[in-house]
C-alpha atoms as one frame of an Amber mdcrd trajectory, in Angstrom:
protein
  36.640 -46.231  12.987  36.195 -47.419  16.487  38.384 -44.871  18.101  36.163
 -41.809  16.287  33.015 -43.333  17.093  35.106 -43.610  20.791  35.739 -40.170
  20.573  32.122 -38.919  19.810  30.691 -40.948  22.102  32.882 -39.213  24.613
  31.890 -35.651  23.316  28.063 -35.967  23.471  26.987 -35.712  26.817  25.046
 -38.684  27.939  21.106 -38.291  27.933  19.594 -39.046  31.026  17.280 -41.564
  31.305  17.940 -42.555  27.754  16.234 -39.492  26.714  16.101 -38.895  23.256
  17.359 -34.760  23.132  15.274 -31.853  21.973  16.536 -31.003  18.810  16.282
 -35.129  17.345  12.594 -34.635  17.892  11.700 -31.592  15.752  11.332 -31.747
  12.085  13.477 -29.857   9.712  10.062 -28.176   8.149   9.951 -26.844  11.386
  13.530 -25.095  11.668  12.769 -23.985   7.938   9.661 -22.099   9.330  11.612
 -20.841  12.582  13.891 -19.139  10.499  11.172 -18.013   7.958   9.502 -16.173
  10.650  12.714 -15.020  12.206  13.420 -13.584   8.545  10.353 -11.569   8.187
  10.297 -10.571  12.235  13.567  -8.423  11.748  12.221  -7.575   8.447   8.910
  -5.437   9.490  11.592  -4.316  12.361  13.312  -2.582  10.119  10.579  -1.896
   8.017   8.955  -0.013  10.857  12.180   1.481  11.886  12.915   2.950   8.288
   9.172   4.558   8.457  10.231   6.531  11.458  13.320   7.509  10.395  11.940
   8.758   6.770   8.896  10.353   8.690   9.351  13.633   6.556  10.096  12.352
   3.616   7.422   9.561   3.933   4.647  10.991   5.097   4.066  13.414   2.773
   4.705  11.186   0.147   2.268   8.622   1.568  -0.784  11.301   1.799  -0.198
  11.994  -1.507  -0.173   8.882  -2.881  -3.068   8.147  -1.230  -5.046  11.387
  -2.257  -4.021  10.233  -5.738  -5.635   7.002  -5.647  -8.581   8.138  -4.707
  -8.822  10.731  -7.299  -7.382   7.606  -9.699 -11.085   6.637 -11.140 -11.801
  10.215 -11.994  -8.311  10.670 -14.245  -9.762   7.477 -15.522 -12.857   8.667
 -16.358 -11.607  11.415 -17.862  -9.164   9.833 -20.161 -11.877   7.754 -21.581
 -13.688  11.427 -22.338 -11.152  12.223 -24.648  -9.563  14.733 -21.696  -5.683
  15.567 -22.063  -3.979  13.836 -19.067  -1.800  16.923 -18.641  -5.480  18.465
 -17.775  -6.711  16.247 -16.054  -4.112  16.466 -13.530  -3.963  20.167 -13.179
  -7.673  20.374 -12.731  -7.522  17.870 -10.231  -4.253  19.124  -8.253  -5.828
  22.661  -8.455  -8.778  20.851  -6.733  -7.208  19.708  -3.914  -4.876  23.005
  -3.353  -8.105  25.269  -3.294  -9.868  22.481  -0.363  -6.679  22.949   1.721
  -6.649  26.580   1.176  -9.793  26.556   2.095  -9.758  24.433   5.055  -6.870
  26.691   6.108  -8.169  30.102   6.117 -11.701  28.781   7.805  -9.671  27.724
  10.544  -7.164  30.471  10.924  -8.004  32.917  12.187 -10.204  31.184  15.288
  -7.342  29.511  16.431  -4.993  32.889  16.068  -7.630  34.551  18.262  -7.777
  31.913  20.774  -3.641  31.965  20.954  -3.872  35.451  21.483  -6.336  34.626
  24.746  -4.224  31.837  25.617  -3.311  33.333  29.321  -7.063  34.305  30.038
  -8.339  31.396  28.847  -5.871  29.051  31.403  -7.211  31.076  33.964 -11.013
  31.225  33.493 -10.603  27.695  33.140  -8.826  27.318  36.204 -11.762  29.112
  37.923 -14.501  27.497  36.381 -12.933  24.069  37.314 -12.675  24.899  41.056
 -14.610  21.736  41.869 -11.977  19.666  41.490  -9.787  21.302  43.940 -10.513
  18.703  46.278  -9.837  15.731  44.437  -6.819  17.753  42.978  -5.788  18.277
  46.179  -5.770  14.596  47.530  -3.782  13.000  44.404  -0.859  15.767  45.167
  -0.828  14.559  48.860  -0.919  10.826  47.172   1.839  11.942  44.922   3.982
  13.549  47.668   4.116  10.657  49.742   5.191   8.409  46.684   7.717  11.703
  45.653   8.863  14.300  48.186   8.955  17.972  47.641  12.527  18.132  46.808
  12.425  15.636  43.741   9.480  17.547  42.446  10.091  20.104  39.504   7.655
  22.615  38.732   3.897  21.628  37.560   2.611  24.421  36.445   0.010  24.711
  33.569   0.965  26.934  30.972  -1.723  26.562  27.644   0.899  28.274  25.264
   3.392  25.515  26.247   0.861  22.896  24.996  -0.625  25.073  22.077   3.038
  25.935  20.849   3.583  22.094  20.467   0.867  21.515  18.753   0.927  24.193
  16.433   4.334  23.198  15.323   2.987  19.310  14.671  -0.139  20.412  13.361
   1.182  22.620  10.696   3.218  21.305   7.923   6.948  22.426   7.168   7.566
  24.293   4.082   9.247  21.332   2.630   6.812  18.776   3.640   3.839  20.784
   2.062   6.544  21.200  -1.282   6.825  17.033  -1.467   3.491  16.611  -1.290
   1.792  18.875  -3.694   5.160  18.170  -6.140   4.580  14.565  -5.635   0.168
  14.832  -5.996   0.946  16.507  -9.080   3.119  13.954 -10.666   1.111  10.905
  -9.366  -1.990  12.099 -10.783   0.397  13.007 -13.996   2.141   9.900 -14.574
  -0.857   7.659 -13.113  -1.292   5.589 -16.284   2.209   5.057 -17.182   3.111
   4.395 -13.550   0.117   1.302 -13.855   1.513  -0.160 -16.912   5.519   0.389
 -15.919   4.688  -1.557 -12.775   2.215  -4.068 -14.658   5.225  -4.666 -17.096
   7.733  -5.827 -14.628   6.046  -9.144 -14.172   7.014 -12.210 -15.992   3.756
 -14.387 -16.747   0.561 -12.952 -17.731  -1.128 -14.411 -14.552   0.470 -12.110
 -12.182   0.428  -9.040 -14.517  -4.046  -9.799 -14.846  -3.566  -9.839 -10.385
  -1.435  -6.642 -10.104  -4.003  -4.514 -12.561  -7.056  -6.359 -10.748  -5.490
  -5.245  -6.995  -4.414  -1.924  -8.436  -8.179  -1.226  -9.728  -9.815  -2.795
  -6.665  -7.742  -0.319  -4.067  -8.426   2.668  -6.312 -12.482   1.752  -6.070
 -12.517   0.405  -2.786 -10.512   3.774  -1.817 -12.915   6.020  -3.974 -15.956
   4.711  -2.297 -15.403   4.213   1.224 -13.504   7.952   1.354 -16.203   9.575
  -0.494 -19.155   7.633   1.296 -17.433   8.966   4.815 -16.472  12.421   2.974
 -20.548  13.438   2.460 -20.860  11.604   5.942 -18.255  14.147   8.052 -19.883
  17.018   5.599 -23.256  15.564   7.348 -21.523  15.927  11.076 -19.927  19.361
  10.151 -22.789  20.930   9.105 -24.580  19.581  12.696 -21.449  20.807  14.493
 -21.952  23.971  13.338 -25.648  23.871  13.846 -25.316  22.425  17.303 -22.580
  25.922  17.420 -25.141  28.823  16.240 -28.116  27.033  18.227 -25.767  27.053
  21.942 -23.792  30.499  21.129 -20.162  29.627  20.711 -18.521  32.081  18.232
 -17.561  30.691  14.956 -20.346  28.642  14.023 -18.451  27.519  11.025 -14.943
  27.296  11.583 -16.912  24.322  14.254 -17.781  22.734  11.209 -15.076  22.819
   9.605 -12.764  21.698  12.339 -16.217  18.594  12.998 -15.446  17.873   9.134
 -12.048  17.054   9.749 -11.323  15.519  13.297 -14.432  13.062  11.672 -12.014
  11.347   9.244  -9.992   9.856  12.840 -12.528   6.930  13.945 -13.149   7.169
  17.554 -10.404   9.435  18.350 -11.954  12.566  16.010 -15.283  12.539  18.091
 -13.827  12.615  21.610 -11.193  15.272  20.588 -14.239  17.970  19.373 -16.130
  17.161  22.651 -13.172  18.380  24.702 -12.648  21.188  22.857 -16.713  22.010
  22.963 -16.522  21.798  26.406 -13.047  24.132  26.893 -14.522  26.486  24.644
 -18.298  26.692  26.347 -15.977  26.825  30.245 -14.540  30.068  28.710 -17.557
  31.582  26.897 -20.626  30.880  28.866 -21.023  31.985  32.732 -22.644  28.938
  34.109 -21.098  25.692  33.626 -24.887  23.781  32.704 -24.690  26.065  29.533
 -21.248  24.955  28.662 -22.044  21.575  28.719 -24.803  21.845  26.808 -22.467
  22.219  23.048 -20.441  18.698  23.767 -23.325  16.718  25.259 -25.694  17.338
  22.004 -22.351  16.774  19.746 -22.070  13.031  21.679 -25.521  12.698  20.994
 -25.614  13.411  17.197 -22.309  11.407  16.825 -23.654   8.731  18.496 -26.630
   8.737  16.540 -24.401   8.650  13.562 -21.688   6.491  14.662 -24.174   3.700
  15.307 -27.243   4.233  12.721 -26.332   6.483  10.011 -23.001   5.592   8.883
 -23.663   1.406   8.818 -26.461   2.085   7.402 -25.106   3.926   4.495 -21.631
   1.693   4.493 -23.425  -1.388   4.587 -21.537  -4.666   4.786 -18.933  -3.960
   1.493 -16.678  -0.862   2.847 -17.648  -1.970   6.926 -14.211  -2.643   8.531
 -13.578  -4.971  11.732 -13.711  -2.315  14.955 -10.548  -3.973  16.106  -8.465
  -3.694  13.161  -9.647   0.131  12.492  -8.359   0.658  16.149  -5.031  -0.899
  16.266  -4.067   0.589  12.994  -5.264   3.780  14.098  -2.595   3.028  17.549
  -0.257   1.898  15.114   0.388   4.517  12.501  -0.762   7.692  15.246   2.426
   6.017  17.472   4.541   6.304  14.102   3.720   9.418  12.488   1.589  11.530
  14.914  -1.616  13.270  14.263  -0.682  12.715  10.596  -0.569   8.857  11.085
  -3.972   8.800  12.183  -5.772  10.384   9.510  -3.740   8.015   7.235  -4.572
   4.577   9.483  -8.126   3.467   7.786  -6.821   4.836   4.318  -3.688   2.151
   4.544  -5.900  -0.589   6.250  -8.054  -0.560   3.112  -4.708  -0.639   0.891
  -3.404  -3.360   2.743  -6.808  -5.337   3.177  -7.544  -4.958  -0.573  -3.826
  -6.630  -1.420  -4.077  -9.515   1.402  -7.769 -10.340   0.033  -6.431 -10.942
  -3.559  -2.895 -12.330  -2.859  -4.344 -14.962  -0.307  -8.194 -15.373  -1.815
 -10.708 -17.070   0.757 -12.015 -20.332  -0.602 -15.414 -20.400   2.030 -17.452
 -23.958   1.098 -20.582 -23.238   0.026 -22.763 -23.799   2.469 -26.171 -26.559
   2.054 -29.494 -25.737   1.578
C-alpha cells in the first residue's frame, strides 16, 4: 500500500504553494452542464448545417407548411360546417395557386420590359449619377494605393450580370414549385389526422392536452398576426401604387403589387422599394428633383405606418421584440436567401409560441 500511494505521489505533479488544482474545485453539476451545453452546441451545428444542405428540399417544404397553418383555422372551420375535407383542401390549395398566379403575371411582364432595357438603363443611370464622379474618383485613388493596377481585375458594371442572378434566385425551380404545391395540398389534406397521429405518440395525457394546446395556439397566433399584416401590406400597396399614378412611373400597379410583397420582410422590404423607386424615377424622369420625389413620399407613408398604423392595429398580443424580428430576419436570409427572409417572422412566431408553453412564465403578481 505504501509503495502505490509512493508511486502516485510521484505521478501528480506537486501544487505550488499548496494550491489546491482547478479541477478539485468545480462541482460535478457543473461538468454535467459543460457537457449538456457542449451536447446541444454541436447539435444546432448540425442542425443548422443540415438546413443548408437540404435548402431545396427544405424550403419549399417549410413555406408550405407554414402557408398551411395559417390556412389551419379555416379547414377547421369548415369541418365543423359539415364541409368534406377532400374540399376543403382543394378550395383552399386552388386559393393559394390563383394568388401566386396572380402575383406572377402582375409582375411579369414589368420586369421582362425592364430586362429588355437593361443596357440603356445602366447607362442613363450612369449619366444621371455624374455627381458622384468625384467622390468615385477619390475612393479608386484610395483603393489603388491599398491595390495596384496590376492586381486589379475588371470593375465594370454590367445590370444584366446582377439582374441574371437575381432572376435565377428569385424564381423558383420547377421542382421546388412541384414540392411545395404537392406538399400544401397534402398538409391542408391530411391536417386533422396529422394533429391526432402526432397527439397520439405521447405517453401521459398531460403532454398530449400541451401538444394540441401549442399546436392550436401557433395556428391562431399564425392566422392573426399574418392576416392583420396581410390587409396592412394591401394598405401600403395600394399607397405604392397611388404614390406611382400621382408621380408618373409606368405601372402603377405592378408598384403595388411588388409594395404588397417586399412589405412582408420587416425593415428590409421598405428600403428595398425605395431603391428601386429611386432607379426607376433616375431612368424615367429628366430632372433628378422629380425622381426623388416617388421614394421620398414612399419613406414617408411607410414611416407613417411603420410607427402609427401597424402598432396601433397589432397592439401588444402579436407585437414582437425589434431585436428578435431582426436577428431572425439575419439569420434565416444568411441560410436560405431572399426566401429565408420572408419565412424569418413566420418561424419566430412558431418558435415563440412553443418556448412560451414548454417553459411558462410564472410573473408574481404584483401589490396594489
Amino acid at each position: 500500500m505504501n509503495i502505490r500511494n509512493s508511486n502516485r505521489e510521484a505521478a501528480e505533479p506537486p501544487a505550488k504553494n499548496g494550491a489546491v488544482p482547478l479541477a478539485e474545485h468545480l462541482n460535478p453539476d457543473t461538468w454535467a452542464i459543460a457537457s449538456h451545453v457542449a451536447v446541444c452546441g454541436i447539435f444546432l451545428i448540425a442542425l443548422v448545417a443540415a438546413l443548408d444542405l437540404a435548402r431545396p428540399v427544405m424550403l419549399p417544404a417549410t413555406f408550405a407548411f407554414v402557408i398551411g397553418l395559417m390556412l389551419g383555422p379555416l379547414s377547421a372551420k369548415a369541418d365543423r360546417s359539415g364541409v368534406p375535407t377532400i374540399l376543403t383542401a382543394i378550395l383552399l390549395w386552388l386559393l393559394v395557386v390563383v394568388i401566386c398566379y396572380g402575383v406572377i403575371a402582375l409582375l411579369a411582364t414589368p420586369v421582362l420590359d425592364w430586362i429588355g432595357k437593361a443596357p440603356e438603363i445602366g447607362r442613363i443611370v450612369k449619366a444621371r449619377l455624374h455627381f458622384l464622379d468625384g467622390p468615385m474618383s477619390a475612393l479608386r485613388d484610395l483603393r489603388n494605393a491599398f491595390l495596384p493596377e496590376k492586381e486589379q481585375t475588371g470593375t465594370g458594371v454590367d445590370i444584366v450580370t446582377f439582374v441574371q442572378p437575381a432572376l435565377a434566385i428569385a424564381t423558383p425551380a420547377i421542382g421546388q414549385t412541384f414540392i411545395f404545391f404537392g406538399m400544401l395540398f397534402f398538409v391542408l389534406l391530411g391536417r386533422s389526422r396529422m394533429r391526432r397521429t402526432l397527439a397520439t405518440g405521447f405517453d401521459d395525457h398531460a403532454t398530449r392536452l400541451r401538444f394540441l394546446k401549442i399546436w392550436n395556439d401557433i395556428e391562431h397566433q399564425l392566422t392573426s398576426y399574418l392576416s392583420v399584416v396581410a390587409v396592412i401590406n394591401l394598405v401600403v400597396g395600394i399607397g405604392a401604387a397611388a404614390i406611382a399614378f400621382a408621380v408618373g412611373l409606368p405601372n402603377a400597379i405592378a408598384w403595388g403589387v411588388l409594395a404588397f410583397i417586399l412589405n412582408f420582410i420587416p425593415y428590409i422590404g421598405a428600403l428595398i422599394m425605395q431603391a428601386i423607386l429611386l432607379g426607376v424615377g433616375l431612368v424615367t424622369f429628366p430632372d433628378s428633383a422629380h425622381a426623388l420625389a416617388a421614394p421620398l413620399l414612399y419613406l414617408g407613408f411607410t414611416t407613417l405606418e411603420g410607427h402609427f398604423i401597424t402598432p396601433a392595429i397589432m397592439g401588444r398580443r402579436l407585437t414582437l421584440v425589434p431585436l428578435i424580428v431582426f436577428l431572425a430576419l439575419v439569420f434565416w436570409t444568411w441560410l436560405w436567401g431572399p426566401a429565408g427572409a420572408f419565412l424569418a417572422v413566420p418561424l419566430l412566431i412558431v418558435s415563440l409560441v412553443a418556448f412560451n408553453h414548454i417553459f411558462p412564465k410564472h410573473t408574481p403578481a404584483l401589490p396594489d
